[in-house]
mmCIF file as gemmi writes it, N, C-alpha and C atoms, coordinates in Angstrom:
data_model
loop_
_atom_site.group_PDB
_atom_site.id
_atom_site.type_symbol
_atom_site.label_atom_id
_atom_site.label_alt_id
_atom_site.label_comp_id
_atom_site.label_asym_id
_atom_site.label_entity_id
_atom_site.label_seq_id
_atom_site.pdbx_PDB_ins_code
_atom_site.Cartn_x
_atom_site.Cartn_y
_atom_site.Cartn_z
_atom_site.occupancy
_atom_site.B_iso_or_equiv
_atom_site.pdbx_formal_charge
_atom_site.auth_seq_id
_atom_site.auth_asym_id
_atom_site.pdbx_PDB_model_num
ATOM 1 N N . UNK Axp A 1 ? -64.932 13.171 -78.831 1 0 ? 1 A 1
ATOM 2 C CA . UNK Axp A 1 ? -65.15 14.513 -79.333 1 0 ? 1 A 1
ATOM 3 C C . UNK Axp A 1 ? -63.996 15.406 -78.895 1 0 ? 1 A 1
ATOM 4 N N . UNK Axp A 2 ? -63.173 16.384 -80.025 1 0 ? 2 A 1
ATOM 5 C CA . UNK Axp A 2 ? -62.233 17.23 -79.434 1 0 ? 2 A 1
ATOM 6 C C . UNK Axp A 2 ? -63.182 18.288 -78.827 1 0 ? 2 A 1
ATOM 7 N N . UNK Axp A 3 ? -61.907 18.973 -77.536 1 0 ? 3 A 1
ATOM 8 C CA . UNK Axp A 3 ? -62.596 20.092 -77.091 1 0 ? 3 A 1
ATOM 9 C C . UNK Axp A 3 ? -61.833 21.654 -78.078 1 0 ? 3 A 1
ATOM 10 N N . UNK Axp A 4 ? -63.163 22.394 -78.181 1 0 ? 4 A 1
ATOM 11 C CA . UNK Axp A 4 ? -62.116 23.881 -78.49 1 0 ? 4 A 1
ATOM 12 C C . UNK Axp A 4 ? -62.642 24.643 -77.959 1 0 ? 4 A 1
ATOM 13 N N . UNK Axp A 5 ? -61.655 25.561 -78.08 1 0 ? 5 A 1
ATOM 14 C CA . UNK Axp A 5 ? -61.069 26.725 -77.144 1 0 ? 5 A 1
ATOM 15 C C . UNK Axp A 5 ? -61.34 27.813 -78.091 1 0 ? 5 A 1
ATOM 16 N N . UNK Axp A 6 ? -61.828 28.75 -77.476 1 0 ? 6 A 1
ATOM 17 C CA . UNK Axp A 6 ? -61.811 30.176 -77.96 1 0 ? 6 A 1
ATOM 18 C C . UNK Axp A 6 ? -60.746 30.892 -77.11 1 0 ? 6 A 1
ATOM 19 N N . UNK Axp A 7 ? -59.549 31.331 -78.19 1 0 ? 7 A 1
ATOM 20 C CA . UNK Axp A 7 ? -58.656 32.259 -77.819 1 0 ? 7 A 1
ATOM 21 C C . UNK Axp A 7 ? -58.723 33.462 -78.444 1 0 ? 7 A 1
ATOM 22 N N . UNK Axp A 8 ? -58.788 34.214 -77.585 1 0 ? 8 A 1
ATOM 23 C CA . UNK Axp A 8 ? -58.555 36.12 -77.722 1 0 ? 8 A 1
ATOM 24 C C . UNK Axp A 8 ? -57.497 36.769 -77.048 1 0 ? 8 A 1
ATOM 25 N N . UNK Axp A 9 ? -56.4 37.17 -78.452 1 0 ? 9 A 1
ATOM 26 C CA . UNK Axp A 9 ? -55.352 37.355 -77.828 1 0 ? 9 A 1
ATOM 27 C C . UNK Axp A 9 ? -55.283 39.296 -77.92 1 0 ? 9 A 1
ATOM 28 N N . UNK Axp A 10 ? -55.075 40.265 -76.981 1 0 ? 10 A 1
ATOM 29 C CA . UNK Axp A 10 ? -55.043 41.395 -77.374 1 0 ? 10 A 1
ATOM 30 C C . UNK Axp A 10 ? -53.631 41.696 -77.678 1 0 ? 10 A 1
ATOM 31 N N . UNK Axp A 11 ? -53.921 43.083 -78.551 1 0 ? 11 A 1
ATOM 32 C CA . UNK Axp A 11 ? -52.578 43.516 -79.117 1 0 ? 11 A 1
ATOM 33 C C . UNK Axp A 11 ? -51.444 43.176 -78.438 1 0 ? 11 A 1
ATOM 34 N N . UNK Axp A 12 ? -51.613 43.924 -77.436 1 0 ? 12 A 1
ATOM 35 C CA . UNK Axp A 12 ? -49.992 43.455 -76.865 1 0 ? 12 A 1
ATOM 36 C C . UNK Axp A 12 ? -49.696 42.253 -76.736 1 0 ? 12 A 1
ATOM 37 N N . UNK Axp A 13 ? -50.399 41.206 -76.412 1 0 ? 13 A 1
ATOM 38 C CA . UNK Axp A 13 ? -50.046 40.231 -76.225 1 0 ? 13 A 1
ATOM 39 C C . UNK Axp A 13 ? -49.553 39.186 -77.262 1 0 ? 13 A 1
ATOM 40 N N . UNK Axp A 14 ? -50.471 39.307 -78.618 1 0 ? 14 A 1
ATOM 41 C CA . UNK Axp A 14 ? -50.17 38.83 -79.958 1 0 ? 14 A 1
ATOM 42 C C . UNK Axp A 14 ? -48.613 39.359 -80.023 1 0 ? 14 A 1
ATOM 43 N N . UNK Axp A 15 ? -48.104 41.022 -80.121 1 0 ? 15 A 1
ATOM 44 C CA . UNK Axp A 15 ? -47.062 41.088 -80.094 1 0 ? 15 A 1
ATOM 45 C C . UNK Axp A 15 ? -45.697 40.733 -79.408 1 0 ? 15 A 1
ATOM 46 N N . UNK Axp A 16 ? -46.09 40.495 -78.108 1 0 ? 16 A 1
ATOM 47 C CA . UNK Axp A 16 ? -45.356 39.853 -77.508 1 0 ? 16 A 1
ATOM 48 C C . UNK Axp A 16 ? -45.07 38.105 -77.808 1 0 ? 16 A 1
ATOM 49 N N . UNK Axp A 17 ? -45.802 37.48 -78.305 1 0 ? 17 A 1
ATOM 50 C CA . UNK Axp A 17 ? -45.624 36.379 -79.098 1 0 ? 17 A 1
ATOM 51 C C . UNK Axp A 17 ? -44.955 36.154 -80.375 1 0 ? 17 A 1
ATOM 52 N N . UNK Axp A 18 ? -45.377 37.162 -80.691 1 0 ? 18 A 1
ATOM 53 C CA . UNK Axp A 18 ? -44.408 37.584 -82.443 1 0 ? 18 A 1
ATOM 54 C C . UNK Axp A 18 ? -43.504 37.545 -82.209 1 0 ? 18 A 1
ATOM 55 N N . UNK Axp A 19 ? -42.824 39.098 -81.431 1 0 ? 19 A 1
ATOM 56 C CA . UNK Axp A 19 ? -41.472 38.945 -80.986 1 0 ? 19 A 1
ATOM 57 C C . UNK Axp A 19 ? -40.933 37.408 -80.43 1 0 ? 19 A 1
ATOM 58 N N . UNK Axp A 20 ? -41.305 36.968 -79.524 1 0 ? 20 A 1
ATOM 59 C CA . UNK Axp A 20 ? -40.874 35.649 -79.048 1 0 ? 20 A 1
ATOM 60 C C . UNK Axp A 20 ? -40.453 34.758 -80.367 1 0 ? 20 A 1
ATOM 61 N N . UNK Axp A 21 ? -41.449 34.295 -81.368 1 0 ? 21 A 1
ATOM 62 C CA . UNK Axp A 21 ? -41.526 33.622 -82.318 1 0 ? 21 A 1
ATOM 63 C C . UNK Axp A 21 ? -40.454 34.485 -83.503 1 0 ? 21 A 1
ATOM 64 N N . UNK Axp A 22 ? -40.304 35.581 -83.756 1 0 ? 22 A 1
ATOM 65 C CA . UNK Axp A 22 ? -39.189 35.744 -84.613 1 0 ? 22 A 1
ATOM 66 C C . UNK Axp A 22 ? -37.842 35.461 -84.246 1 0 ? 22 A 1
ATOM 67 N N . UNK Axp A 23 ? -37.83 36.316 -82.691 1 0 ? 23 A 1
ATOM 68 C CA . UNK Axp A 23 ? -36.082 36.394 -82.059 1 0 ? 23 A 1
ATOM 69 C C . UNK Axp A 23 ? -35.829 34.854 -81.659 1 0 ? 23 A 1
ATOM 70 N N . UNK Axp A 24 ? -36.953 33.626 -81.555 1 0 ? 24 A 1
ATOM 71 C CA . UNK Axp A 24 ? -36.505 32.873 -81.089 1 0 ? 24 A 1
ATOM 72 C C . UNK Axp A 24 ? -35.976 32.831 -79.926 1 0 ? 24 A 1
ATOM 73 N N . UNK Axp A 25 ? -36.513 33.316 -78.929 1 0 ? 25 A 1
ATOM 74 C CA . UNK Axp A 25 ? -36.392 33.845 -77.517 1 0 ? 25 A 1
ATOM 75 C C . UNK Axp A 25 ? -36.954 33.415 -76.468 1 0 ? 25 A 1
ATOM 76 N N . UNK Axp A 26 ? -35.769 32.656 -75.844 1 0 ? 26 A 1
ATOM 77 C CA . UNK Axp A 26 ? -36.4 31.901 -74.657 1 0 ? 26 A 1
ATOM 78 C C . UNK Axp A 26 ? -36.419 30.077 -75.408 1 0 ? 26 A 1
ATOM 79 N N . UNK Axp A 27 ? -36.882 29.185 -74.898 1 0 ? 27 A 1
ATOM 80 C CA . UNK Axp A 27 ? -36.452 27.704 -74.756 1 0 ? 27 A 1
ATOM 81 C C . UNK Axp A 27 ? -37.44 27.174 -75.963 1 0 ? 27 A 1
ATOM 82 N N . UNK Axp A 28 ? -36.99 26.323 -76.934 1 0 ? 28 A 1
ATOM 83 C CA . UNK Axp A 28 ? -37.711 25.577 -78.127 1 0 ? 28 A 1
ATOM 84 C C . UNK Axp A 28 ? -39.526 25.655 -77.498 1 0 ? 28 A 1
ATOM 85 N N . UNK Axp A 29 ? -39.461 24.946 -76.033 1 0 ? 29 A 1
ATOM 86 C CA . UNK Axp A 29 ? -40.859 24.794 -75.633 1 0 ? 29 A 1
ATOM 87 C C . UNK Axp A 29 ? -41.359 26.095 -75.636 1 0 ? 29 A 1
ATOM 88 N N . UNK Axp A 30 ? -40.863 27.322 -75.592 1 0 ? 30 A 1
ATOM 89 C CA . UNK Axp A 30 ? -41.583 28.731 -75.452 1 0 ? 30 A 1
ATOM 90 C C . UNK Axp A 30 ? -41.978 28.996 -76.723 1 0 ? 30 A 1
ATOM 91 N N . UNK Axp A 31 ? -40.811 28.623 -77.586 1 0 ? 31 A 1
ATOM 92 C CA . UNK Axp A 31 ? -41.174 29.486 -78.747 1 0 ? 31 A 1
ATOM 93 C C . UNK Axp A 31 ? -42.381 28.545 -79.155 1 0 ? 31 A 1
ATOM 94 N N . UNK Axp A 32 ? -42.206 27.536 -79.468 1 0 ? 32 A 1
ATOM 95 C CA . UNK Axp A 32 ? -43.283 26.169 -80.054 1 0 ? 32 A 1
ATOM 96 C C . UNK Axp A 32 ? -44.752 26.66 -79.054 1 0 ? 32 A 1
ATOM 97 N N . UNK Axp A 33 ? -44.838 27.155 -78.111 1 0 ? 33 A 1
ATOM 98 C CA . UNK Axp A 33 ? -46.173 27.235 -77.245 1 0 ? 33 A 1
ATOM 99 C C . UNK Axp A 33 ? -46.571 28.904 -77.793 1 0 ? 33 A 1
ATOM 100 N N . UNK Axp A 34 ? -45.607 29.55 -78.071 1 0 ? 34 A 1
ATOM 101 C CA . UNK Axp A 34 ? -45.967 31.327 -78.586 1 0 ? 34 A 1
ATOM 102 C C . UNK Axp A 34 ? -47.006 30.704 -80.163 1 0 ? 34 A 1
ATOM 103 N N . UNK Axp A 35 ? -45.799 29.457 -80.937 1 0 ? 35 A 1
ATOM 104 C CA . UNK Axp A 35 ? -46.564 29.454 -82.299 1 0 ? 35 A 1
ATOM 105 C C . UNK Axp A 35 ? -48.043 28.771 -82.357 1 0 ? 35 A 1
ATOM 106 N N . UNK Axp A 36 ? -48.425 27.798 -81.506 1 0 ? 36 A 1
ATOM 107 C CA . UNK Axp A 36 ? -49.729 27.615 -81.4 1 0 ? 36 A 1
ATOM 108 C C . UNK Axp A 36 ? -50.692 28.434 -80.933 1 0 ? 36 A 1
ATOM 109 N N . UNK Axp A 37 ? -50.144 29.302 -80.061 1 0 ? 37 A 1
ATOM 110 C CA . UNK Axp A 37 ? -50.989 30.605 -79.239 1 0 ? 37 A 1
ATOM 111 C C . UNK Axp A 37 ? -51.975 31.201 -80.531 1 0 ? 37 A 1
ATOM 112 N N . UNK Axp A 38 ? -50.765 31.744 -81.355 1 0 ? 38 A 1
ATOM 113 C CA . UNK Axp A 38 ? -51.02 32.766 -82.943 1 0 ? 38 A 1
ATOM 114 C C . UNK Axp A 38 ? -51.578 32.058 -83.606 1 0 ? 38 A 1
ATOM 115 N N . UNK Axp A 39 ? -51.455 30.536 -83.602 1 0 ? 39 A 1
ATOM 116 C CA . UNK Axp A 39 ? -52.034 30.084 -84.679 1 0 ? 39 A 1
ATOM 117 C C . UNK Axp A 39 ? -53.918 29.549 -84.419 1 0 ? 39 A 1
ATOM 118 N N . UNK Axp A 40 ? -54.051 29.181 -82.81 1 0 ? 40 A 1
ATOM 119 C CA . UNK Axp A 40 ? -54.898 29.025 -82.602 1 0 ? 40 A 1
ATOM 120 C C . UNK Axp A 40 ? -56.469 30.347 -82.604 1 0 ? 40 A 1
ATOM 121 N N . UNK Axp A 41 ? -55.212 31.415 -82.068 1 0 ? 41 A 1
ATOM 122 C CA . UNK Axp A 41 ? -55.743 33.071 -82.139 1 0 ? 41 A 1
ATOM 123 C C . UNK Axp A 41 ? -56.172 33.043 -84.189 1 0 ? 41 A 1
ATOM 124 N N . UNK Axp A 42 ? -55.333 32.843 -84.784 1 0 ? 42 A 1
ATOM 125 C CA . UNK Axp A 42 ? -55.334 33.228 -85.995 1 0 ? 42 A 1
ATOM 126 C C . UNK Axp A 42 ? -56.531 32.441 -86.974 1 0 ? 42 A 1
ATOM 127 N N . UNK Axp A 43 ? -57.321 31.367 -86.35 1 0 ? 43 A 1
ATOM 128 C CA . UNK Axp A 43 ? -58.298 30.808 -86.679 1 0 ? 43 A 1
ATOM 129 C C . UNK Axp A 43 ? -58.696 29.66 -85.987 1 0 ? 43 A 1
């Protein structure tokens, strides 16, 4: 059985991921861990 996770990301923090994920900012593993964050947040 998979496990899931309920993620709740607040404003700032979603934004601070965005930014990360557009500027590409900071190491492949950051940005790749910002895009699952949003995506897991996002549904």
């Amino acid at each position: 059985m998979q496990k899931q996770y309920i993620l709740r990301l607040s404003d700032t923090e979603r934004r601070e991921l965005l930014e990360v994920v557009r500027k590409f900012k900071g190491t492949n593993e950051k940005v790749r861990r910002a895009q699952i964050l949003l995506d897991v947040n996002s549904g």
